[in-house]
Backbone as CSV, one residue per row, in Angstrom:
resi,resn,N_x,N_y,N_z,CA_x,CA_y,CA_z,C_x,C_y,C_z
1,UNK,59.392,49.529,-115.740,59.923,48.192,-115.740,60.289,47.729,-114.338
2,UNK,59.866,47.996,-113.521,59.997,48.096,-111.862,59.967,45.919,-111.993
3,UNK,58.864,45.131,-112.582,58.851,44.301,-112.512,59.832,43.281,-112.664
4,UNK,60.740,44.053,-113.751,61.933,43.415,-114.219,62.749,43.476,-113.416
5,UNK,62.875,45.011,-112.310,63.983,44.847,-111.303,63.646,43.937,-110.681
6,UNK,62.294,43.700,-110.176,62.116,42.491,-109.346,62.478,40.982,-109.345
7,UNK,62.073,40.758,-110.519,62.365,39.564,-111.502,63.944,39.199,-111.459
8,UNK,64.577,40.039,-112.039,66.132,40.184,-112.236,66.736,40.192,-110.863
9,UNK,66.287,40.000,-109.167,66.490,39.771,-108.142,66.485,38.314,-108.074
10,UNK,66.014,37.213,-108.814,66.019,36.032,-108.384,67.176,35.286,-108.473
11,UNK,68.346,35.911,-109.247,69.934,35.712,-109.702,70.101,35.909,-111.112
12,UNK,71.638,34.618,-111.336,71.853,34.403,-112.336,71.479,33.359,-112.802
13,UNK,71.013,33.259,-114.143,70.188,32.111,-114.414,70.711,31.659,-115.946
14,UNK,70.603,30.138,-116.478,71.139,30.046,-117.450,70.115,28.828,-117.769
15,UNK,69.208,29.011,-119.106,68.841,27.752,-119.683,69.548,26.436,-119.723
16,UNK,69.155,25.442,-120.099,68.796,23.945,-119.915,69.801,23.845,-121.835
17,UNK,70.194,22.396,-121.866,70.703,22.430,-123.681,69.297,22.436,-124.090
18,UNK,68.173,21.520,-123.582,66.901,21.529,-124.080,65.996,23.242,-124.542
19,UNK,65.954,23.287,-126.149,65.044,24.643,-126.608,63.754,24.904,-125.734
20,UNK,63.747,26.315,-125.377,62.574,26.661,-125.035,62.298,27.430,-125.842
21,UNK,60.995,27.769,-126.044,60.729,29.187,-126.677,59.463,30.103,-125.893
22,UNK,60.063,31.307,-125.584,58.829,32.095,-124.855,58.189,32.635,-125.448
23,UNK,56.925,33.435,-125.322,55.996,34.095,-125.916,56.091,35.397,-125.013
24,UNK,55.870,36.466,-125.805,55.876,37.873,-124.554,54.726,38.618,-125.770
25,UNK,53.978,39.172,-124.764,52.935,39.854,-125.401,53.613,41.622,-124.700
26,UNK,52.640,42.234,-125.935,52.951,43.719,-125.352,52.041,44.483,-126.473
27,UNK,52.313,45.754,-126.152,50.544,46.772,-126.752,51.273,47.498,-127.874
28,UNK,52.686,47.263,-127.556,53.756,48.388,-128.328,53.526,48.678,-130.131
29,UNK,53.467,49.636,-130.414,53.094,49.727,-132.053,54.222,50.899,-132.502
30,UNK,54.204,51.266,-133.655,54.968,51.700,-134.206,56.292,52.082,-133.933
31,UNK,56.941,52.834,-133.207,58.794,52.854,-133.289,58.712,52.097,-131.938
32,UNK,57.539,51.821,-131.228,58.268,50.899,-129.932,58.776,49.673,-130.450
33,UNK,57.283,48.961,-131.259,57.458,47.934,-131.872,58.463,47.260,-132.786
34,UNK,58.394,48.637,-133.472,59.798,47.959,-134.333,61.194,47.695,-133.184
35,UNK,61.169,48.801,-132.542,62.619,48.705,-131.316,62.160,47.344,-130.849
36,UNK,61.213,47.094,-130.052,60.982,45.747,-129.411,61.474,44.484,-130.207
37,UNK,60.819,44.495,-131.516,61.206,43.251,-132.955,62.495,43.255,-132.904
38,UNK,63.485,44.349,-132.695,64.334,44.641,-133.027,65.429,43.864,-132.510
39,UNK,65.271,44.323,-130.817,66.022,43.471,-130.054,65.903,42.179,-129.774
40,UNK,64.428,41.853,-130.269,64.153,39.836,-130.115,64.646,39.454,-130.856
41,UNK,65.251,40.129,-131.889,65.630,39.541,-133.060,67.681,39.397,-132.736
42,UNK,67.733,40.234,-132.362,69.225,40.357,-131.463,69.279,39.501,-130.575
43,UNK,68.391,39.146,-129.427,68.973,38.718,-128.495,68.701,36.679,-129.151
44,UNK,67.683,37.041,-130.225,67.407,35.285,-130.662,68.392,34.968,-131.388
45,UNK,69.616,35.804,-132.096,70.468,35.222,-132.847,72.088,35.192,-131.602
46,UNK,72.079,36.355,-130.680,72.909,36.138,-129.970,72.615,34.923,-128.523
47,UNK,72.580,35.816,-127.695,72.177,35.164,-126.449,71.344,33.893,-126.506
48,UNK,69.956,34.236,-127.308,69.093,33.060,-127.386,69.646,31.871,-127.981
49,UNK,70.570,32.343,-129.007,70.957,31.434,-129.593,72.266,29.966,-128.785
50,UNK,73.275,30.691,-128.075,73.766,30.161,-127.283,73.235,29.177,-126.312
51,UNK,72.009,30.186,-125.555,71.188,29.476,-124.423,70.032,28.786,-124.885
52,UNK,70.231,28.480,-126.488,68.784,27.658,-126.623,67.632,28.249,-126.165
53,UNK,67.194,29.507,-126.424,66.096,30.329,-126.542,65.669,30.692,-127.226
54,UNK,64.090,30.622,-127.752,64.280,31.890,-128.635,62.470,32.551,-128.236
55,UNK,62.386,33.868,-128.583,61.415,34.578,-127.884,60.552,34.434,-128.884
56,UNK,59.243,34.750,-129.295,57.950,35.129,-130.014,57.771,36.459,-129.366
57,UNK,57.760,37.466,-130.051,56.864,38.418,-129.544,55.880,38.978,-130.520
58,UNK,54.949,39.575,-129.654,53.792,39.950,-130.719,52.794,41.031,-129.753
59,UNK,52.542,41.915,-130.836,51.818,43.150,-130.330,50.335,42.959,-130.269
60,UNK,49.612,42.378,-129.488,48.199,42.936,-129.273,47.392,43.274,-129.534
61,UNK,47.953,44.472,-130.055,47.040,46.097,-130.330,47.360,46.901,-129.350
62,UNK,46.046,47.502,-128.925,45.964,48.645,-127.624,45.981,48.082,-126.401
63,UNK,46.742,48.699,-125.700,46.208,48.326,-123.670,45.268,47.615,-123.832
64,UNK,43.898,47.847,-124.404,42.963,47.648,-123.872,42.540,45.785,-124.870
65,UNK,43.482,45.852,-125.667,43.621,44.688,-126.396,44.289,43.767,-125.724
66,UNK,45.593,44.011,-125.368,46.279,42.824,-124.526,45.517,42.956,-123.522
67,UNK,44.724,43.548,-122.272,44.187,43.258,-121.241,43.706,42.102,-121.887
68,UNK,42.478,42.331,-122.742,41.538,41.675,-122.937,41.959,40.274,-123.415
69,UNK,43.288,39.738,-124.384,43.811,38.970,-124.597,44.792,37.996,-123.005
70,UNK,45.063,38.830,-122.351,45.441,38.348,-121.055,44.691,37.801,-120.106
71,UNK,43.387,38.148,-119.983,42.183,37.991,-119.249,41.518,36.958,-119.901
72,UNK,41.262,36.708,-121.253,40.712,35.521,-121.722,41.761,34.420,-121.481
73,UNK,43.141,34.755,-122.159,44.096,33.126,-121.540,44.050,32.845,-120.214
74,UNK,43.699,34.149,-119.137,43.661,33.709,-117.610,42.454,32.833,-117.649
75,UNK,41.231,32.694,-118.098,39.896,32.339,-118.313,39.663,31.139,-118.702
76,UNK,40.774,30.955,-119.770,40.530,29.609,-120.318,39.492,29.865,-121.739
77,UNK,39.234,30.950,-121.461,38.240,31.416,-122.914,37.815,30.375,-124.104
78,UNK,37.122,30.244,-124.709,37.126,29.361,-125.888,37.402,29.812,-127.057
79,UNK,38.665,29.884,-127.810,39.092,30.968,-128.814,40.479,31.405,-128.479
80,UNK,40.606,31.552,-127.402,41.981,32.244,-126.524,43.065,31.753,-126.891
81,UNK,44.078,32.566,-126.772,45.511,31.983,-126.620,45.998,31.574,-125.833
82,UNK,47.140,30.701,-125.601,47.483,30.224,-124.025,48.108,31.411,-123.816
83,UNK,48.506,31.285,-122.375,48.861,32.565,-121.896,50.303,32.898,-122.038
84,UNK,50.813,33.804,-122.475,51.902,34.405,-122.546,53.132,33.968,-121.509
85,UNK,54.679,33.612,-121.739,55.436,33.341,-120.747,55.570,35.013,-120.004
86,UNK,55.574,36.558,-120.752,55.486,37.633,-120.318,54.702,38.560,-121.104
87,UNK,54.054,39.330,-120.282,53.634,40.413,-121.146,53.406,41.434,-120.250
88,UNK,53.779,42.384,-121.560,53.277,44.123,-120.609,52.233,44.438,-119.823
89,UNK,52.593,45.238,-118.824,51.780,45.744,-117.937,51.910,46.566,-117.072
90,UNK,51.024,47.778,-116.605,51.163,48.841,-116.105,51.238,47.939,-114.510
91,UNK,52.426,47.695,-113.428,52.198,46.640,-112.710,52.638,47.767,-111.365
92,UNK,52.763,48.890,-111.879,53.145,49.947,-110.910,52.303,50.879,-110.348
93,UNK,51.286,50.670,-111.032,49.647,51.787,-110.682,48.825,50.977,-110.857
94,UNK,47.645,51.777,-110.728,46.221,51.076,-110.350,45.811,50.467,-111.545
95,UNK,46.561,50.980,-112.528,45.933,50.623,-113.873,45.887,48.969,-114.265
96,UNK,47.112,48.975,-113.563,47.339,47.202,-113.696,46.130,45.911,-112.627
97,UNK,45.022,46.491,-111.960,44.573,46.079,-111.280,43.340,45.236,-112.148
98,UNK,43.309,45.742,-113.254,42.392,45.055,-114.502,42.869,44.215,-114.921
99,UNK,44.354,43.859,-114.990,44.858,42.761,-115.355,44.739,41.248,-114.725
100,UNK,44.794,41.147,-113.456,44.767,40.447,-112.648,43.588,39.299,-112.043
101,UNK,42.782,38.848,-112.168,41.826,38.094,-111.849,41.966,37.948,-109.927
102,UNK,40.525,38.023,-109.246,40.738,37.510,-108.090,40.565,36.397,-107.555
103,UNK,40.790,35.050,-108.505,40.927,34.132,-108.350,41.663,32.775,-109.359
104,UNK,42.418,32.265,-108.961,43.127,31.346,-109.842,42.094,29.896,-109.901
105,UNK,41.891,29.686,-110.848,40.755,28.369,-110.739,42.374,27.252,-111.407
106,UNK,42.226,26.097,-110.505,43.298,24.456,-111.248,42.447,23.696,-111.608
107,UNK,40.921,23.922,-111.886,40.280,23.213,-112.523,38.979,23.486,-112.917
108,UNK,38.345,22.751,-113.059,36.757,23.151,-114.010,36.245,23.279,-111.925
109,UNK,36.303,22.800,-110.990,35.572,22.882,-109.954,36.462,22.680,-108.584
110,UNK,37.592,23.489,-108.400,38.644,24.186,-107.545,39.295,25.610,-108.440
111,UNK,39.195,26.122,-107.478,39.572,27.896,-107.234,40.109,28.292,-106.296
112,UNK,40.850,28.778,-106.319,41.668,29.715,-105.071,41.889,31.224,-105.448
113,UNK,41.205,31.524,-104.107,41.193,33.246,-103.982,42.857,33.859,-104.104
114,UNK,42.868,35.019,-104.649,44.480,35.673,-104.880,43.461,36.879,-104.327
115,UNK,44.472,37.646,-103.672,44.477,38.640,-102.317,45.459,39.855,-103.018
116,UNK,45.619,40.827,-102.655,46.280,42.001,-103.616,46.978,42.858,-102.427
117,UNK,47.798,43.531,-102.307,48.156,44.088,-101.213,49.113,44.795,-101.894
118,UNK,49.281,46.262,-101.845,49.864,47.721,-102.017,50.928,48.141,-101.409
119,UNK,52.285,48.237,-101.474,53.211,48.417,-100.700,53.791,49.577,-101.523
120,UNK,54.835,50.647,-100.257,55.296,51.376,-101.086,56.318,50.917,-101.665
121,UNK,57.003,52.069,-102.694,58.200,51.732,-103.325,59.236,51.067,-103.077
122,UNK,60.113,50.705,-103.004,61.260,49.837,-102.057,62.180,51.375,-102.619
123,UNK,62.837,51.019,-101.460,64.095,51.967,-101.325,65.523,51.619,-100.724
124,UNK,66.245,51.836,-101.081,67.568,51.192,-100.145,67.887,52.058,-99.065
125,UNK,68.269,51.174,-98.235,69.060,51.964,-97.027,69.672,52.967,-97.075
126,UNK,69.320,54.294,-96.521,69.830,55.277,-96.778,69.656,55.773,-98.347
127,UNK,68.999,55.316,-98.786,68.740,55.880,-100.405,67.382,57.175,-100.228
128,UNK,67.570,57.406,-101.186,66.747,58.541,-102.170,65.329,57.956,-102.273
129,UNK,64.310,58.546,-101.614,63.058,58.157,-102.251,62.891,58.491,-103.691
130,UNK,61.574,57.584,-104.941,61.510,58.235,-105.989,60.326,57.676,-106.052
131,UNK,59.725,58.927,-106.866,58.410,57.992,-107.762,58.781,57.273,-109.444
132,UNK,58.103,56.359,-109.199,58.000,55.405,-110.681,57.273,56.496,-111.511
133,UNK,57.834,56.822,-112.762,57.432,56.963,-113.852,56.217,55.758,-114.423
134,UNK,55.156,56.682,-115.025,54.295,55.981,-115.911,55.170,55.057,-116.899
135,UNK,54.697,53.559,-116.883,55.595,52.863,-118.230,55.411,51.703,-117.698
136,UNK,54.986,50.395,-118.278,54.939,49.072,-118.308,55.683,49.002,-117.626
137,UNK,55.596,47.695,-116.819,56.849,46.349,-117.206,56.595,45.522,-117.856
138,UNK,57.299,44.631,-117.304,56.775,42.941,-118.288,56.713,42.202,-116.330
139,UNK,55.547,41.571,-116.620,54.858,40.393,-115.869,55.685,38.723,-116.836
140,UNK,55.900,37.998,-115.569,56.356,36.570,-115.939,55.652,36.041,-115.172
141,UNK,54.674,35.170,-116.124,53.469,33.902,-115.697,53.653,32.938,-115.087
142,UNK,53.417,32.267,-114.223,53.615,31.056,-113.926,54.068,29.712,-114.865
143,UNK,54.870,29.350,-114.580,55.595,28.574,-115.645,56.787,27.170,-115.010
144,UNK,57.160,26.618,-115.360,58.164,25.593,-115.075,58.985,26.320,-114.805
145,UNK,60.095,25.618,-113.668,61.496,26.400,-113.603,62.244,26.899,-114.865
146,UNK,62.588,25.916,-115.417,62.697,26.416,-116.615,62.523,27.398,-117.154
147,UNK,61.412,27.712,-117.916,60.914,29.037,-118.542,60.931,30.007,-117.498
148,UNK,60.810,29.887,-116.224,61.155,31.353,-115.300,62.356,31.711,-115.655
149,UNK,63.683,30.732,-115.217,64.564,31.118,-115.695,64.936,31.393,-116.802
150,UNK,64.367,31.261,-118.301,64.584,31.552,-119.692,63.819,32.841,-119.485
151,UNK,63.018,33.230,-119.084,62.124,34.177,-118.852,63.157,35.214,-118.033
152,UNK,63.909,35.275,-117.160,65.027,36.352,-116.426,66.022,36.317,-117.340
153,UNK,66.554,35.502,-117.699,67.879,35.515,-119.126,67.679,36.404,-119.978
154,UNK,65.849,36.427,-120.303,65.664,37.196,-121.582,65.422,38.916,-120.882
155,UNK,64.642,38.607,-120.042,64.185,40.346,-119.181,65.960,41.141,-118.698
156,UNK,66.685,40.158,-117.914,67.989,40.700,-117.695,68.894,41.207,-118.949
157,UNK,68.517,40.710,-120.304,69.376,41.254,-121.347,68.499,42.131,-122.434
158,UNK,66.919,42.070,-121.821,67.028,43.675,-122.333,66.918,44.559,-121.426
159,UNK,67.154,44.432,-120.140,67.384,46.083,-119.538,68.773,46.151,-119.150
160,UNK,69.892,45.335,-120.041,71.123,45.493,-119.570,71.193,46.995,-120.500
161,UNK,72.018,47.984,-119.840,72.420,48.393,-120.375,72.389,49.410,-121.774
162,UNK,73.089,48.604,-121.991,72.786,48.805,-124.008,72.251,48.818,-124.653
163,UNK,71.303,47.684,-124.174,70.316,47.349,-124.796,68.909,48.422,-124.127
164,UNK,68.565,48.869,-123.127,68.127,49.448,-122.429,68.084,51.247,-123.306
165,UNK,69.136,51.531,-123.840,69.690,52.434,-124.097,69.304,52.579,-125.764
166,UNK,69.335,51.553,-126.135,69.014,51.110,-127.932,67.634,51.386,-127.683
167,UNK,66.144,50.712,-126.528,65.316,50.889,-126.628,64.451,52.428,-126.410
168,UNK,65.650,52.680,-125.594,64.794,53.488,-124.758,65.136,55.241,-126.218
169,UNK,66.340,54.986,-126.800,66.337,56.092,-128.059,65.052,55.884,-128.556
170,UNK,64.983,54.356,-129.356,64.329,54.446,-130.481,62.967,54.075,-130.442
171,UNK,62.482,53.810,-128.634,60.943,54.050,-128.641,60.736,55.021,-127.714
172,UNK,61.239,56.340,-127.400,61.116,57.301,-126.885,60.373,56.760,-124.806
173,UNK,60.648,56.133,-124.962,60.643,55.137,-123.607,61.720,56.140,-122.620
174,UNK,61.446,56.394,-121.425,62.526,56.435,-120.500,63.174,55.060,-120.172
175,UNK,64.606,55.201,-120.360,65.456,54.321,-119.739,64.769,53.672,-118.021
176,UNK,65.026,52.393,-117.642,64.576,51.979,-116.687,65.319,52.066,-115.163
177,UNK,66.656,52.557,-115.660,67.363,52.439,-114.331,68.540,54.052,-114.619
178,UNK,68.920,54.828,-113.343,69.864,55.957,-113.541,71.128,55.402,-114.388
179,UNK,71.695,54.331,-114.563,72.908,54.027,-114.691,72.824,54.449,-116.263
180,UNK,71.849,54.360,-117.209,71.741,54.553,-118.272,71.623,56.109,-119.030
């Protein structure tokens, strides 16, 4: 979930009175899935509910299903879904390099090249090097201010903690951060 630390760097953020609702895709099936349902369903009657949110989530299938579902909404596909406000992705290894398109098209005849560049881990000052564990994050799409920020509200309250801790039992997931 390295993405989420990233993400969860942009602050504190608080929806609009106006409802949004996000979509998050992910590959997760059996005890992830249910854990995943679990907590959308928590955070849409608590949190979401307050902040006028509420999430959709929905499983895919396999890796190799959401790629393929991610890559057609990047496409514009005929059949496709629009694209997800987040969805899983290996965004920490090479694996995630299938996800990505090398070019963003804004229309049927303009395109712009996207460029990729590899950096190591971030580390803090004077900190501990580590390697990332194998394990998704969640990717957040390009979107209105808005939904970015409904989009960190929702990523910041499931790796708070508790919730972090609820997932990470009951889909045999490593927890995302030491504090847990």
């Amino acid at each position: 979930m390295s993405s989420v630390l990233a993400v969860s760097l942009l602050g504190e953020c608080r929806a609009s009175d106006k409802p949004v609702t996000l979509t998050v895709w992910t590959y997760y099936n059996g005890d992830q899935l249910a854990s995943f349902e679990h907590l959308v369903e928590e955070f849409n009657t608590t949190i979401g509910k307050k902040e006028h949110i509420t999430v959709e989530a929905s499983s895919q299938g396999s890796i190799n299903d959401l790629e393929k579902n991610v890559l057609d909404a990047a496409k514009g596909r005929v059949g496709a879904l629009a694209m997800p406000n987040i969805f899983s992705a290996y965004a920490g290894s090479t694996s995630s390099a299938t996800f990505f398109p090398n070019q963003v098209a804004t229309s049927y005849s303009d395109a712009h090249s996207i460029s990729m560049k590899v950096l190591p881990c971030p580390k803090f000052a004077d900190g501990e090097a580590y390697a990332v564990q194998q394990g998704a994050g969640m990717v957040v799409t390009q979107g209105s201010e808005q939904e970015i920020k409904v989009c960190v509200t929702f990523l910041k309250w499931f790796t708070a903690p508790e919730n972090n801790i609820t997932f990470s039992v009951d889909s045999s997931y490593l927890p995302d951060n030491q504090t847990v």
